[in-house]
C-alpha positions as MATLAB code, in Angstrom:
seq = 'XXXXXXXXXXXXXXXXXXXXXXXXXXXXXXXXXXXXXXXXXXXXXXXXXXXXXXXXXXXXXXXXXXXXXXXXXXXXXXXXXX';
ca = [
       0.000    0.000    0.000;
       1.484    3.674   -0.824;
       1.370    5.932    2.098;
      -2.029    7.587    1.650;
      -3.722    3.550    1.995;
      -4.058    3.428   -1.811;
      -2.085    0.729   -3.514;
       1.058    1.647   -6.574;
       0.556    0.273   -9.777;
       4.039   -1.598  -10.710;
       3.494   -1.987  -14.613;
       0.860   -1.353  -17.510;
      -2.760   -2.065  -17.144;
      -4.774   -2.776  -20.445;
      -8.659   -2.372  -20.621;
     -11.088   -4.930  -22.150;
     -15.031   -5.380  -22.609;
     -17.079   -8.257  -23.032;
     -17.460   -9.030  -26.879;
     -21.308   -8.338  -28.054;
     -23.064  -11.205  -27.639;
     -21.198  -12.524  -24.613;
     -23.351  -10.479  -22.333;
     -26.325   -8.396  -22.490;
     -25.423   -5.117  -23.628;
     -25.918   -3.077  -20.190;
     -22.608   -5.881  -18.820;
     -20.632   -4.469  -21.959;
     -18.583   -2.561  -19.239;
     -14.807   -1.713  -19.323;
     -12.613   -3.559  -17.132;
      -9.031   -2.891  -16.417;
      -6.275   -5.885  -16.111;
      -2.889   -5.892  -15.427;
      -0.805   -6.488  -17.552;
       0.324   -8.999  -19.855;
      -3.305  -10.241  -20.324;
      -2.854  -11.339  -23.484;
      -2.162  -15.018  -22.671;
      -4.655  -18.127  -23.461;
      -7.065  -19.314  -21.185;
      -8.672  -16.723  -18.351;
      -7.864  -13.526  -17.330;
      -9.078  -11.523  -14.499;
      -9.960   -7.955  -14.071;
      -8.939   -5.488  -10.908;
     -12.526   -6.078  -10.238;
     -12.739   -9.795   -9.283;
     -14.421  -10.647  -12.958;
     -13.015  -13.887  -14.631;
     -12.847  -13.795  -18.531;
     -11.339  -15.759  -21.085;
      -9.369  -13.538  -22.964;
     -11.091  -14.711  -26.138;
     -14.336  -13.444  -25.416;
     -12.921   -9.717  -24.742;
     -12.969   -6.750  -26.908;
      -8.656   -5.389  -26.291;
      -9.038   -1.454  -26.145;
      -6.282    1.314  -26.706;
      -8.168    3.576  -24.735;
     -11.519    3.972  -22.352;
     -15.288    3.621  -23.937;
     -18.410    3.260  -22.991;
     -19.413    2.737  -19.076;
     -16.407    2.147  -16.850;
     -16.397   -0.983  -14.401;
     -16.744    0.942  -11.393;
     -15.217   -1.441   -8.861;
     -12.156   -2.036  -11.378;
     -11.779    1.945  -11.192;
     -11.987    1.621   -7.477;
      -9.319   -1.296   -7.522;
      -6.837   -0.415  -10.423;
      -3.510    0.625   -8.568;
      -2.407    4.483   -8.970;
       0.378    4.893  -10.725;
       3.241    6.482   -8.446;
       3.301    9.937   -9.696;
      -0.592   10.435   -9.364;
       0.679   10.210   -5.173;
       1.302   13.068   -3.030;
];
């Protein structure tokens, strides 16, 4: 934990939604994962949420409704600290 109780990232994070279809279309949230999440087999977000990485939309950059417990979870990166 950093000094203020929130935790320091330590690498990269990527962000991923379910691919339409997988879900209805109000779960098509975006989830952050550390990374490298680009490995076979299941991946899981800051959030608790298990996916297989095939059934995941990769994203360069935020859209649509943000996860709100991955925001709440994804580690700050150490300059965003006092």
């Amino acid at each position: 934990m950093g000094k203020h109780g929130c935790e320091q990232a330590t690498g990269r994070i990527m962000l991923g939604r379910p691919l339409p279809g997988t879900v209805r279309e109000t779960q098509r949230v975006m989830h952050v994962f550390p990374e490298p999440a680009m490995y076979p087999g299941g991946i899981v977000a800051f959030c608790g949420a298990q996916f297989w990485t095939g059934d995941l939309e990769w994203c360069e950059r935020p859209a649509g409704m943000p996860c709100v417990r991955c925001l709440a979870a994804t580690p700050l990166p150490p300059q965003a600290l006092p």
